[in-house]
C-alpha positions as CSV (number, residue, x, y, z in Angstrom):
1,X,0.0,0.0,0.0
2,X,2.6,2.0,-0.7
3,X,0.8,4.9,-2.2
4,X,-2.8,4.4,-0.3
5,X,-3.6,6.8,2.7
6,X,-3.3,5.5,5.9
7,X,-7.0,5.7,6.5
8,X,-7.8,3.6,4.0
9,X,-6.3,0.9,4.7
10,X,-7.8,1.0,8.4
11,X,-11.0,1.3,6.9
12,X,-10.5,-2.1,4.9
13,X,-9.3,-4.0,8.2
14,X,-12.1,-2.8,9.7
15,X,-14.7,-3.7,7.1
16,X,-12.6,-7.2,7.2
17,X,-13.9,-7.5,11.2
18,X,-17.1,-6.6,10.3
19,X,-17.8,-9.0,7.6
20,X,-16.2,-11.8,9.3
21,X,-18.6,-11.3,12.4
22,X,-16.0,-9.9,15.0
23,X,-17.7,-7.0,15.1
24,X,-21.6,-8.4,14.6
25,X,-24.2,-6.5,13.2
26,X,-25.5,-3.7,16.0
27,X,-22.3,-3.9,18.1
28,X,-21.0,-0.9,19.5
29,X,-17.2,-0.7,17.9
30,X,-14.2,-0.5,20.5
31,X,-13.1,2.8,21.5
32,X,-10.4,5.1,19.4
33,X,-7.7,4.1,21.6
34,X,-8.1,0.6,20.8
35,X,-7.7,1.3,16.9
36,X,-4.6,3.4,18.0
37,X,-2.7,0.8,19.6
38,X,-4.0,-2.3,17.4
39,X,-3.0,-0.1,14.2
40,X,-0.2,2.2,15.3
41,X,-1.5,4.9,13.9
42,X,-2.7,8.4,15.0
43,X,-6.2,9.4,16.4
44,X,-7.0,11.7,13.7
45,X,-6.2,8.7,10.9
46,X,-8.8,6.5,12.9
47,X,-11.6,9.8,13.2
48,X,-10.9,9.5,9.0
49,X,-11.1,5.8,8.7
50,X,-14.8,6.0,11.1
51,X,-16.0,8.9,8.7
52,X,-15.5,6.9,5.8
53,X,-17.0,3.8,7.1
54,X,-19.9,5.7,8.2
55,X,-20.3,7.5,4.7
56,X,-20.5,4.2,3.5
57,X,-23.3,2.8,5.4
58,X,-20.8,0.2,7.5
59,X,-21.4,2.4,10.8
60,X,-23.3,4.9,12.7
61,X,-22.0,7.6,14.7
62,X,-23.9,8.0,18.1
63,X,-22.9,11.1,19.7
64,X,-22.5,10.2,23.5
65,X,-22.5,7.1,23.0
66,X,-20.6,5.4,20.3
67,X,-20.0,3.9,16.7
68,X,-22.4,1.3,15.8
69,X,-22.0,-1.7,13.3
70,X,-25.6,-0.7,11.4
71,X,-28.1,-3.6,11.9
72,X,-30.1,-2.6,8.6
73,X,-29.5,-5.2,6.1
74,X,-30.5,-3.8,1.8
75,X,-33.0,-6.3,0.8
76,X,-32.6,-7.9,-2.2
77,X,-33.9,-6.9,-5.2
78,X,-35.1,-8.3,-8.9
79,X,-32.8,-7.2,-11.1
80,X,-33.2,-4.1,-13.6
81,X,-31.1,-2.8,-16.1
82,X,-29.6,0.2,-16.0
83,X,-27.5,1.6,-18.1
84,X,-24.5,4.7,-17.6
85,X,-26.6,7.2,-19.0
86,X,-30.0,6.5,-16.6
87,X,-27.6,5.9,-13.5
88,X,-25.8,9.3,-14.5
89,X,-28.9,11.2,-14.8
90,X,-30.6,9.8,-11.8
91,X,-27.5,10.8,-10.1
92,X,-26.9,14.5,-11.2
93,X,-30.8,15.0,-10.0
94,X,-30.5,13.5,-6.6
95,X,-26.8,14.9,-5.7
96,X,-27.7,18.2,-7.4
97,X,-30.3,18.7,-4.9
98,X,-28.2,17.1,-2.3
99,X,-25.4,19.5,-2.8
100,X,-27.8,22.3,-2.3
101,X,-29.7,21.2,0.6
102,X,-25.6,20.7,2.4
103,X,-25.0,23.6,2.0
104,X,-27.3,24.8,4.5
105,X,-26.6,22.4,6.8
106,X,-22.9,21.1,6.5
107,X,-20.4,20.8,9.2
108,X,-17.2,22.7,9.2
109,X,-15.6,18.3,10.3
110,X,-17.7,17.5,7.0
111,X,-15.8,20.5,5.0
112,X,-13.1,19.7,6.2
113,X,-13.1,15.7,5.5
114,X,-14.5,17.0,1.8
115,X,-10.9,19.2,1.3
116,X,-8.7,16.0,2.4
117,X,-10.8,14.0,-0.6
118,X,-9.9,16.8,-2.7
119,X,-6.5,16.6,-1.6
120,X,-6.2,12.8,-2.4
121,X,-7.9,13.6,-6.3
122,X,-5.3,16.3,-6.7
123,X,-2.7,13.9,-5.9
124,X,-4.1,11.4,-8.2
125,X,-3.8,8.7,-4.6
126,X,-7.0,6.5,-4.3
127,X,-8.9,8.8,-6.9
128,X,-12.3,6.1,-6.8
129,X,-12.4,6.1,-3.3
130,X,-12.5,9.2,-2.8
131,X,-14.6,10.3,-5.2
132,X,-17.1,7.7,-3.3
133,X,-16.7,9.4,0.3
134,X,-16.9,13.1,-1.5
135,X,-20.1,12.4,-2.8
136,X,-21.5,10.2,-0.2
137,X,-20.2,12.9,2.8
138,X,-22.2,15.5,0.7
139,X,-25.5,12.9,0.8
140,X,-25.4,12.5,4.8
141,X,-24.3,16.3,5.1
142,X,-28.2,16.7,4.2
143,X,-29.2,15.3,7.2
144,X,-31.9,13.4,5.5
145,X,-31.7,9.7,5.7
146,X,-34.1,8.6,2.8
147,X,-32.1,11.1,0.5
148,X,-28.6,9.6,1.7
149,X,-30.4,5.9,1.7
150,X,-31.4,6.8,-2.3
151,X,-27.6,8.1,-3.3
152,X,-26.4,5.0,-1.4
153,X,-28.7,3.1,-3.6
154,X,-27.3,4.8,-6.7
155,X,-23.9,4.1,-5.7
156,X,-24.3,0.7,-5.0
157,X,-25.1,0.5,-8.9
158,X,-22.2,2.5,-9.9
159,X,-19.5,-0.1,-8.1
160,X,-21.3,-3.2,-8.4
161,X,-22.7,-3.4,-11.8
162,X,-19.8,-4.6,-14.4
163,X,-21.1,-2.4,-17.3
164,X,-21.3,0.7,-15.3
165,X,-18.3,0.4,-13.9
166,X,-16.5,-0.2,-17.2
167,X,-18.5,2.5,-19.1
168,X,-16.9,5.1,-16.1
169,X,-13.4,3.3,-16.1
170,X,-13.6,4.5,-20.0
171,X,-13.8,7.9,-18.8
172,X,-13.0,8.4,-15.0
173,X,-9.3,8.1,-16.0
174,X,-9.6,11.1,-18.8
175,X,-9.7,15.0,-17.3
176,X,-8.1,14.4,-14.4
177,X,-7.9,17.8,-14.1
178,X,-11.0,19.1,-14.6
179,X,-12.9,16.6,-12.3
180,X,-10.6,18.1,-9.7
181,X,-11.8,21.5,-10.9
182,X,-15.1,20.7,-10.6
183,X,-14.6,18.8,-7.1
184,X,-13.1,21.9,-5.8
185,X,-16.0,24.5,-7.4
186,X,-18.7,22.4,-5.2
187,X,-16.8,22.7,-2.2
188,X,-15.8,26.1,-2.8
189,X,-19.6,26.5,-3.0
190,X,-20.5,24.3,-0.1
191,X,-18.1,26.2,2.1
192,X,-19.6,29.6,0.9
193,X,-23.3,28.3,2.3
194,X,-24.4,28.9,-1.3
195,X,-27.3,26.4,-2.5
196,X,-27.8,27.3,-5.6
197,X,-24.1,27.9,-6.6
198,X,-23.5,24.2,-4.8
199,X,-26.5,22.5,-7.2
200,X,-24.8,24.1,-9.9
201,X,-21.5,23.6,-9.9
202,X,-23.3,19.6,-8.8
203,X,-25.0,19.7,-12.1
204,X,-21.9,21.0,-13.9
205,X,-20.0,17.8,-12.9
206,X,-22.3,15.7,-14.4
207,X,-23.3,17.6,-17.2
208,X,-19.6,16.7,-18.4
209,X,-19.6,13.1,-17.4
210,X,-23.0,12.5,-19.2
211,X,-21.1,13.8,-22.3
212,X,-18.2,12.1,-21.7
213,X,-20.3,8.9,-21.6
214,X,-22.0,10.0,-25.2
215,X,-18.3,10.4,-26.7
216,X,-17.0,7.3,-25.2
217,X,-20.0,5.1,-26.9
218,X,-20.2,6.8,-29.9
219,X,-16.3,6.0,-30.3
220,X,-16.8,2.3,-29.6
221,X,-19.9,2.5,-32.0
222,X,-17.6,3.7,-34.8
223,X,-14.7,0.8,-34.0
224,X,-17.3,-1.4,-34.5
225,X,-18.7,-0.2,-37.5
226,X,-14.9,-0.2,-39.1
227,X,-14.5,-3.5,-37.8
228,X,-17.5,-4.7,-39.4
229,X,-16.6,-3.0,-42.9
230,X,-12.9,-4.4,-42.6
231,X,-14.5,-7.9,-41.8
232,X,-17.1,-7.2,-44.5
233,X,-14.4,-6.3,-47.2
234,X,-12.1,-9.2,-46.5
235,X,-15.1,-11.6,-46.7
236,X,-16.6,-10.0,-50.4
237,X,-12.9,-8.7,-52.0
238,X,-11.7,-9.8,-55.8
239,X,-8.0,-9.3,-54.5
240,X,-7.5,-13.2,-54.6
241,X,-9.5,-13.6,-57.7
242,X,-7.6,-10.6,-59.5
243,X,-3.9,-11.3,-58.0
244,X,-4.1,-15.0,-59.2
């Protein structure tokens, strides 16, 4: 892990406890000095590591009290299609309005997680991962459950579904600049309490990835087509007749 933030990787060991029933569902997680001395690592790197984990929907932060493994289990669920574009869409709308409603509510722990995510993009460490926690501290920064509970829905799609994930692969790793640009613009906007400059510069962000995702098929649609015509040409072609 050479080039993975610390946090990270205390997030996976964690997630490992979970899932292997060390930590059962509705347990109340040992307290940050624990992590400290199991891990060697700071307070602040666990604080990170309990954010993300939270963001995720792994645990739940009870002030007072303490961090929770969540009980709630996602039903499951006939399976739809959904392609890029619908996913995209679906996702500009929800995290638009998201974005917006944050603003007014956001906490200056929540900005300040979001500037460490925009940190990691503008290093180019654990871009994926922390594009995940940007948008999904944004979702819970609304305070609204069945709004974070819909974007965790969406996102679940977005790293679990094969075509998805390779239709944003062909375009996630193009622009690295300007999806740190735009990154930054929403929390510039965030931390200026402005909702409709936050839904914008939301809706900007996926205005381009929606046409990134039109550019990327319409290039595959064209190899194809060549492909076809070469295959087409090969199959139909004099040249043997003529050269003989």
């Amino acid at each position: 892990m050479k080039n993975k933030r610390m946090f990270w990787s205390i997030v996976e060991k964690i997630e490992a406890r979970i899932d292997s029933g060390e930590f059962p569902l509705g347990s109340r997680l040992p307290p940050e000095r624990e992590f400290v001395e199991c891990y060697n690592v700071s307070r602040p790197t666990i604080r990170e590591a309990i954010i993300a984990l939270e963001v995720r929907g792994r645990v739940e932060v009870k002030t007072g009290s303490g961090v929770y493994v969540l009980t709630h289990k996602e039903e499951e669920e006939p399976e739809v299609t959904i392609s890029a574009f619908e996913l995209t869409q679906a996702r500009a709308l929800f995290e638009g309005e998201a974005a917006a409603l944050a603003a007014l509510s956001i906490t200056d722990d929540q900005l300040s997680a979001l500037e460490k995510t925009v940190e990691q993009i503008a290093q180019g460490k654990d871009v994926e991962e922390a594009d995940e926690t940007f948008h999904l501290i944004i979702a819970k920064a609304t305070k609204n459950k069945a709004i974070l509970k819909a974007i965790l829905g969406l996102w679940k799609i977005r790293t679990t579904r094969s075509d998805v994930i390779q239709a944003y692969d062909d375009i996630c790793s193009q622009n690295h600049e300007k999806t740190l640009q735009e990154h930054s613009e929403i929390l510039e906007a965030l931390k200026e309490r402005d909702t409709n400059k936050a839904r914008a510069a939301m809706h900007k962000h996926f205005q381009r990835l929606i046409n990134a995702l039109f550019d990327a098929s319409e290039a595959k649609a064209l190899e194809k087509i060549e492909q076809q015509t070469t295959q087409t040409r090969g199959l139909y072609s004099l040249d043997h007749v003529i050269n003989q």
